[in-house]
Backbone as CSV, one residue per row, in Angstrom:
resi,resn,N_x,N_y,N_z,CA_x,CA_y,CA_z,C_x,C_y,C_z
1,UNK,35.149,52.393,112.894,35.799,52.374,114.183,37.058,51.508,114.083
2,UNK,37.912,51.961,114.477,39.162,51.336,114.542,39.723,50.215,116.020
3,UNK,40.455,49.038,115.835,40.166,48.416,116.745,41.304,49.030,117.658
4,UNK,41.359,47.782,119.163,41.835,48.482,120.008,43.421,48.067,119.839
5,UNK,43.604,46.830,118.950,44.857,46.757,118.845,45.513,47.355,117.515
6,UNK,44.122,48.077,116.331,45.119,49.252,115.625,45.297,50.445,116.398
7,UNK,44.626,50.744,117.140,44.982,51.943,118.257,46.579,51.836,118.756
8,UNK,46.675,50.879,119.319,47.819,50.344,119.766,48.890,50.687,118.979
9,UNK,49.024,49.596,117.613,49.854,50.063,116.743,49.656,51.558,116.264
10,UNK,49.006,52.917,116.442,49.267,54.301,115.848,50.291,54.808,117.003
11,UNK,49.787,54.183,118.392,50.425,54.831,119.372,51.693,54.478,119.058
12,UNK,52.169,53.073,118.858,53.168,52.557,119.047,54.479,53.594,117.540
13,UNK,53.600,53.879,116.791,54.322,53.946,115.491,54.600,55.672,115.787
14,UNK,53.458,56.395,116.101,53.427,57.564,115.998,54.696,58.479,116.642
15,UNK,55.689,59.295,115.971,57.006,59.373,116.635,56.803,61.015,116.298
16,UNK,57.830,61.240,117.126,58.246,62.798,116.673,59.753,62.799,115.859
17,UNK,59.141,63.504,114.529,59.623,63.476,113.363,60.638,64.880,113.351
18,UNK,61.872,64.241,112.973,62.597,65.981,112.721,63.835,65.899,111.215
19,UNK,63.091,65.490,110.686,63.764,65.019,109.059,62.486,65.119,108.461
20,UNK,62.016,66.431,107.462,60.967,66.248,106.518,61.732,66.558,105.281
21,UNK,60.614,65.938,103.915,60.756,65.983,102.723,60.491,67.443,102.077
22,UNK,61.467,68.614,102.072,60.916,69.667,101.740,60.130,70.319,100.656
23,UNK,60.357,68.854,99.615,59.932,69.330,98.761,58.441,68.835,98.240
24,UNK,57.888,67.740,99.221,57.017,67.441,99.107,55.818,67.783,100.224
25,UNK,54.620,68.719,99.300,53.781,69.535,100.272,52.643,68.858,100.969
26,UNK,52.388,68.972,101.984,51.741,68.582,103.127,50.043,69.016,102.338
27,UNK,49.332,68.125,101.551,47.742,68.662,101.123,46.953,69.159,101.922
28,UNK,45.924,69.788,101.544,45.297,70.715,102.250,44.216,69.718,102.568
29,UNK,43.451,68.609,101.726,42.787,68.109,102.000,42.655,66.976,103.302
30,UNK,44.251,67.187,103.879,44.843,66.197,104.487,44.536,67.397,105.786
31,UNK,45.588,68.264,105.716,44.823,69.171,106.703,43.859,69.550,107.400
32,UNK,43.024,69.698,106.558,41.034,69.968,107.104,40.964,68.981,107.398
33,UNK,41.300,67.277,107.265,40.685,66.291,107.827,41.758,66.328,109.405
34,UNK,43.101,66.667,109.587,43.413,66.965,110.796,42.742,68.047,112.062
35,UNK,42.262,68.868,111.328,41.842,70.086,111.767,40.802,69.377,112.378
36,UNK,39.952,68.706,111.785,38.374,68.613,111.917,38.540,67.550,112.967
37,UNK,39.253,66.591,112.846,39.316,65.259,113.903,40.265,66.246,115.222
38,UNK,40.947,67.393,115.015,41.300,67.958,117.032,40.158,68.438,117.210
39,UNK,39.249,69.326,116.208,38.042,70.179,116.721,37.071,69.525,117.547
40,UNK,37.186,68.075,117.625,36.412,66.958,118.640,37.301,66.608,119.708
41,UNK,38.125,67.030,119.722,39.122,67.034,121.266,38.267,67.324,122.160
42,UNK,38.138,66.701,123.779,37.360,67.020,124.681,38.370,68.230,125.582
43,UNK,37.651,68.837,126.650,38.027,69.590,126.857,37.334,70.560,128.114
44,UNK,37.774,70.640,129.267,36.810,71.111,130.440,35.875,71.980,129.936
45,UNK,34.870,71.267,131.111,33.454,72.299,130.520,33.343,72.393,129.150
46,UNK,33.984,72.044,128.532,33.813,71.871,126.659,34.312,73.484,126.273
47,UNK,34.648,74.132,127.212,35.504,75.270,126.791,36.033,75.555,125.381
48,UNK,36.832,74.669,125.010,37.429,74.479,123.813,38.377,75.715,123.579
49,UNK,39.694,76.055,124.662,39.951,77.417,125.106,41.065,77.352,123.349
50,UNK,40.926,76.955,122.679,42.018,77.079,121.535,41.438,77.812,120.176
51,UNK,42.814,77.920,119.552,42.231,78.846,118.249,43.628,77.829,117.601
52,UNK,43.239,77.407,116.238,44.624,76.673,115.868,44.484,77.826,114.349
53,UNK,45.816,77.661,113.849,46.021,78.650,112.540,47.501,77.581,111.813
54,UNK,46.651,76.914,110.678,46.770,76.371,109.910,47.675,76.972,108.869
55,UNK,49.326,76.923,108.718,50.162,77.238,108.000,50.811,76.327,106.827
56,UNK,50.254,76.686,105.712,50.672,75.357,104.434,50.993,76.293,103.418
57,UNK,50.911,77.916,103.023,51.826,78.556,102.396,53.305,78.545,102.554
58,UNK,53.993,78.103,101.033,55.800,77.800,101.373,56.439,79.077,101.798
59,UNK,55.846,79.943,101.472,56.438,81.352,102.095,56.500,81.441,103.466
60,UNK,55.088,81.390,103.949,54.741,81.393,105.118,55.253,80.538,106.103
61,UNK,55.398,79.298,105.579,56.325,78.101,106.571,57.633,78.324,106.942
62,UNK,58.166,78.834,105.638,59.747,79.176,105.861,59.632,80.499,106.832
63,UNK,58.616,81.476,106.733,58.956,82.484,108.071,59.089,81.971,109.526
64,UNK,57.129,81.034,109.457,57.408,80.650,110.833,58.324,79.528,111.298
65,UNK,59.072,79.078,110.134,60.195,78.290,110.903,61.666,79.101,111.433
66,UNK,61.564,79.930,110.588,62.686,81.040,111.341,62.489,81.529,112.346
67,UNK,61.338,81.508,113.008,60.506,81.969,113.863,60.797,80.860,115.031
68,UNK,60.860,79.603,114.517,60.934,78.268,115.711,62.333,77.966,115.692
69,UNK,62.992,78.752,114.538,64.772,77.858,114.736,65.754,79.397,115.144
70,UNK,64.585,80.485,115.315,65.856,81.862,115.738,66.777,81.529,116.807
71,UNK,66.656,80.891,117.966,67.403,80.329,119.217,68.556,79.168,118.899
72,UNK,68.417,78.781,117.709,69.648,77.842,117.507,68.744,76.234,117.344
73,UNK,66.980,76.147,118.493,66.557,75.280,118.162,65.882,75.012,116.966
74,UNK,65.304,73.694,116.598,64.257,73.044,115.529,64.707,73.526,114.492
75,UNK,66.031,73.635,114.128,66.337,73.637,112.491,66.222,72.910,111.921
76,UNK,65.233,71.457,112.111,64.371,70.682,111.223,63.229,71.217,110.894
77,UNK,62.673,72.005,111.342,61.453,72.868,111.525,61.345,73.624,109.580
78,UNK,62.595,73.924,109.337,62.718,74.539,108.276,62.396,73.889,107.080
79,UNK,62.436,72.501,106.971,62.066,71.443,105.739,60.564,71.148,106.097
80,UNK,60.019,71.170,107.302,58.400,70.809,107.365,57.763,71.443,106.477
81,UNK,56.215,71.246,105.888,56.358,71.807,104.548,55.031,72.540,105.371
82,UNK,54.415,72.022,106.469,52.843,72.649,106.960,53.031,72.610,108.421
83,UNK,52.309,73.779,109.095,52.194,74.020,110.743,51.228,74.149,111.213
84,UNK,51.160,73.787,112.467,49.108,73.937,113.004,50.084,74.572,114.148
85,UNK,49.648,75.824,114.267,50.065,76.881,115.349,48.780,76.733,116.538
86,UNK,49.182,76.571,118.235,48.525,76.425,118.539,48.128,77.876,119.685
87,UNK,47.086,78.567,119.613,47.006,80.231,120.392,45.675,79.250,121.383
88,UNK,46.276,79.592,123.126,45.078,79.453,123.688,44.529,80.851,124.077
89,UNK,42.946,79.986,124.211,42.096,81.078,123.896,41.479,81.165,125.147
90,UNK,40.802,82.207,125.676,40.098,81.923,127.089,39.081,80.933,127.364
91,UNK,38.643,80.601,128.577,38.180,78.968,128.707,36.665,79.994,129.467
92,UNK,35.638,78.982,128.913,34.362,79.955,129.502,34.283,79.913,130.740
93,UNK,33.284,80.297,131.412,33.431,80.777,132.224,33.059,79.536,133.648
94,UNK,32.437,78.437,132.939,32.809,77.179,133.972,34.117,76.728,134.370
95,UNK,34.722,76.354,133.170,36.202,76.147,133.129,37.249,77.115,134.087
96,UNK,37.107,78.617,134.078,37.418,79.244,134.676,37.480,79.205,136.251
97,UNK,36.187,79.396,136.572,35.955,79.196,138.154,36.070,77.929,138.506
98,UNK,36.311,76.394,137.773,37.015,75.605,138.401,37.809,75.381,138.450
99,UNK,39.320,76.043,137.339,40.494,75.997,137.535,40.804,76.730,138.788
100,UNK,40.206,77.640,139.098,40.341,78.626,140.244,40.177,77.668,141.480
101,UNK,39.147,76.814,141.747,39.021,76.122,142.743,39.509,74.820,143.069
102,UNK,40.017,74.596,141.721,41.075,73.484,141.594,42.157,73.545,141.604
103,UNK,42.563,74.957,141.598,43.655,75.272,141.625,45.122,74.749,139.935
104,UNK,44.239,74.756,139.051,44.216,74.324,137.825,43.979,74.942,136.750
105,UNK,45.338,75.160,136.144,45.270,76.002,134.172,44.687,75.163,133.485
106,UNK,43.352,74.790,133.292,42.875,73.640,132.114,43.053,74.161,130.816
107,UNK,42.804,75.336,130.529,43.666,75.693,129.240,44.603,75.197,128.726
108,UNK,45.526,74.972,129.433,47.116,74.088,129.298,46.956,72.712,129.083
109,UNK,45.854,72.005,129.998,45.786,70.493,129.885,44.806,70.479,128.668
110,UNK,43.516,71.291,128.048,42.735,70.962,126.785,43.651,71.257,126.036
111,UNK,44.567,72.472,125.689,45.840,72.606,124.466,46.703,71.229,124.220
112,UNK,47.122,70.516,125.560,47.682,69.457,125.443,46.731,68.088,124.960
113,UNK,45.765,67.891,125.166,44.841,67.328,124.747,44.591,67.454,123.108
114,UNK,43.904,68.431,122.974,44.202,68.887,121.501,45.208,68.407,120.442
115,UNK,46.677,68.562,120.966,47.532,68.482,120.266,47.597,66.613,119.934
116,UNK,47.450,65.985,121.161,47.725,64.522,121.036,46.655,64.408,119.892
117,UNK,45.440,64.698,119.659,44.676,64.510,118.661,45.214,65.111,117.126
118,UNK,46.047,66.318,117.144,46.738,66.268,115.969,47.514,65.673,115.413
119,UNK,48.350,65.262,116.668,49.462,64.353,116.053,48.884,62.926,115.472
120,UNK,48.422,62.756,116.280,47.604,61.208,115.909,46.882,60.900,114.883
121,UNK,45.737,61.971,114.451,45.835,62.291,113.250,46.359,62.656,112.181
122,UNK,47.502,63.099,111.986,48.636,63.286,110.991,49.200,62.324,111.172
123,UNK,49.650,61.335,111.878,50.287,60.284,111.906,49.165,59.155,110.612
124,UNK,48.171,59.237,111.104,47.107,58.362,110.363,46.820,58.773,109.212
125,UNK,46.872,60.394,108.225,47.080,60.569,107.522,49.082,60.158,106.810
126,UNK,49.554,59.373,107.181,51.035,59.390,106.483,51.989,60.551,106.860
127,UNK,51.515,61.527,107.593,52.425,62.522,107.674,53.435,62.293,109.530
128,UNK,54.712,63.035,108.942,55.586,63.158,110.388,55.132,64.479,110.872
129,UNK,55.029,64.359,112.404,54.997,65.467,113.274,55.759,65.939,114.120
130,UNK,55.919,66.973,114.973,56.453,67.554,115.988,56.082,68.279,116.894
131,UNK,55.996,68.617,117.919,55.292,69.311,118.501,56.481,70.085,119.217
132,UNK,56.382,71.403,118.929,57.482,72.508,119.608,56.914,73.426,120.743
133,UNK,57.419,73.624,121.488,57.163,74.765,122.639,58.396,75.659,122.255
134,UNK,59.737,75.433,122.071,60.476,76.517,122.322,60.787,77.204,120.979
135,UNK,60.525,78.004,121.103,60.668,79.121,120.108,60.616,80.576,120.310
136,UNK,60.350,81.153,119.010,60.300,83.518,119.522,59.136,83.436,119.351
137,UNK,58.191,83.528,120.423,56.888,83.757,120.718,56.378,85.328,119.932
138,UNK,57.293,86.215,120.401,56.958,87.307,120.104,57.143,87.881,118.182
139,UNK,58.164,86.944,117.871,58.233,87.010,116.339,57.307,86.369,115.821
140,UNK,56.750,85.421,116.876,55.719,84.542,115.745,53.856,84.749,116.012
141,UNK,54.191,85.566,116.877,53.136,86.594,117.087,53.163,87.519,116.333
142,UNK,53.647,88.262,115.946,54.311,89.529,115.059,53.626,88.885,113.615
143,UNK,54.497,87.885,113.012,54.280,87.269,112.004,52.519,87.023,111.910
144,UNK,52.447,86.191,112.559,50.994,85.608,112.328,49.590,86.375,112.609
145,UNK,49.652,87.667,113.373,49.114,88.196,113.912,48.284,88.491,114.940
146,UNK,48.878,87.557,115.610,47.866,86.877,116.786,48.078,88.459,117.944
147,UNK,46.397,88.482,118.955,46.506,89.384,119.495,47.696,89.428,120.618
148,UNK,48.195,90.436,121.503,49.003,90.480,122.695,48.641,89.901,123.752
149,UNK,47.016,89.739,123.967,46.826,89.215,124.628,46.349,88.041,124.805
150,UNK,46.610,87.571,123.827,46.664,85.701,123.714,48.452,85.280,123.581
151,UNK,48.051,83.891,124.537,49.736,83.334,123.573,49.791,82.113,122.944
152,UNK,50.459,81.906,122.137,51.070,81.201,121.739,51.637,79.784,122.369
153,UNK,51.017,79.051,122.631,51.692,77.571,123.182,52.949,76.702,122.659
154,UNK,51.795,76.060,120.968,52.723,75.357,120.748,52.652,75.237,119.292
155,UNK,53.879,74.987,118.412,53.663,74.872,117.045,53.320,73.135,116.491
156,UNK,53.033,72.707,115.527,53.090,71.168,115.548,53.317,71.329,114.445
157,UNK,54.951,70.877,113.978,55.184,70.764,112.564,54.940,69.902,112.020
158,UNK,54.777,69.309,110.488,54.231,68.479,109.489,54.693,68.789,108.465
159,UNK,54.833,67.329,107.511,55.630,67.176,106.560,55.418,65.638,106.558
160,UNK,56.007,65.043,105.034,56.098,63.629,104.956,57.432,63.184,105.554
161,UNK,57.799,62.586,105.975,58.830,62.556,107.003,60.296,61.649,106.245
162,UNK,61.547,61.983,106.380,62.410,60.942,105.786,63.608,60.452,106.939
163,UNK,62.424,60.236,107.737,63.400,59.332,108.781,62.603,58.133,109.069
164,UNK,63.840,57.022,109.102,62.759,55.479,109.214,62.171,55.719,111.072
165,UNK,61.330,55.038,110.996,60.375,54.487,111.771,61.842,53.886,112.775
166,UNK,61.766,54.472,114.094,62.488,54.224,115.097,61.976,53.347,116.588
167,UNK,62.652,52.313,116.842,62.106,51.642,117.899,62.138,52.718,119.263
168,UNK,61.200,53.037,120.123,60.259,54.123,121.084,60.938,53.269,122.488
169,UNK,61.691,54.283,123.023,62.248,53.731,124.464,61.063,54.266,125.409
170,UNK,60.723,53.292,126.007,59.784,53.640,127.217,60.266,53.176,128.482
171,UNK,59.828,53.464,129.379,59.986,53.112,131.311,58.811,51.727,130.671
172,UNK,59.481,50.534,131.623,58.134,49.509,131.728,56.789,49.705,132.356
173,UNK,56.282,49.443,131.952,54.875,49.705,132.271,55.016,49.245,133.972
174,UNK,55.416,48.243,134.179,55.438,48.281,136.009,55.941,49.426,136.640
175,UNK,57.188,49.858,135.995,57.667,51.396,137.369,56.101,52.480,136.687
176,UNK,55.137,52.059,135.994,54.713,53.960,135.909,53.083,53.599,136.038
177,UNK,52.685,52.259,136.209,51.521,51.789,136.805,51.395,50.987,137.771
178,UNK,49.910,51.274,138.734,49.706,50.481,139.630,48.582,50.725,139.663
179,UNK,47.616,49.863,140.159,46.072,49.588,140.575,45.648,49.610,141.693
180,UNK,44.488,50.402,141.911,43.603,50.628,143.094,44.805,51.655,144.105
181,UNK,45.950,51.586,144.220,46.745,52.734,145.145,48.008,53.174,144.538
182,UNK,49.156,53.916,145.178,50.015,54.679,144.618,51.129,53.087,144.473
């Protein structure tokens, strides 16, 4: 178990990375231990509405980064050497009828959930991350083969990273907390 002030320091360190080492490959053994630490992501009703697809072929990376940089964005995307593609998946059928009555996509909030557990974990394995939304959904559907009727959220690129460790601008903790009321 890790304490609460190394917690602290992963949060504090953990950055979004857009300078990777292209030539140095992201291990697989490093992977499955990312994979395995989101697959314990919590998640309404334990739904677990995700399907992740694990990209660490150099062929394959360089497609789906053409895939994330066709719009002009994430042409750092192209040196990451590994991708955890994220497809949500339908949420059972608890999850369902309380987003309905909650008026709530929990799909969207467990995908987001999920992902903080990847990054955090690749951070703790040595690796830089990213987490992309904008990209060609439909090329990288095409590519990967995912059905039509699933989509595509979010990509989370990876790689060993060659940008230093940057001091993290935040709002002070007084404007974005308060206790017991608004």
């Amino acid at each position: 178990m890790i304490s609460p002030s190394e917690f602290l320091e992963l949060a504090t360190t953990r950055q979004s990375t857009r300078a990777y080492d292209e030539k140095k490959r992201v291990e697989r053994e490093k992977l499955l231990r990312i994979v395995e630490s989101a697959r314990m992501a919590p998640s309404a009703c334990n739904a677990q509405p995700w399907h992740m697809i694990v990209v660490d072929d150099e062929n394959m990376c360089k497609r789906v980064a053409n895939a994330l940089a066709s719009n002009g964005m994430n042409k750092f995307a192209l040196d990451a050497t590994a991708h955890i593609i994220i497809v949500e998946e339908r949420p059972n059928f608890t999850s369902w009828i309380g987003g309905i009555v909650k008026n709530k996509h929990f799909p969207h909030i467990d995908c987001g959930i999920l992902c903080s557990y990847i990054t955090m974990a690749a951070t703790c394995e040595g690796l830089g991350n990213c987490i992309l939304g904008w990209f060609d959904e439909k090329k990288l559907r095409k590519l990967l083969d995912v059905p039509r009727n699933h989509r595509i959220l979010l990509d989370i690129a990876l790689g060993y990273t060659t940008a230093p460790l940057r001091e993290k601008i935040r709002k002070p903790i007084e404007e974005i907390v308060t206790y017991n009321k608004y």
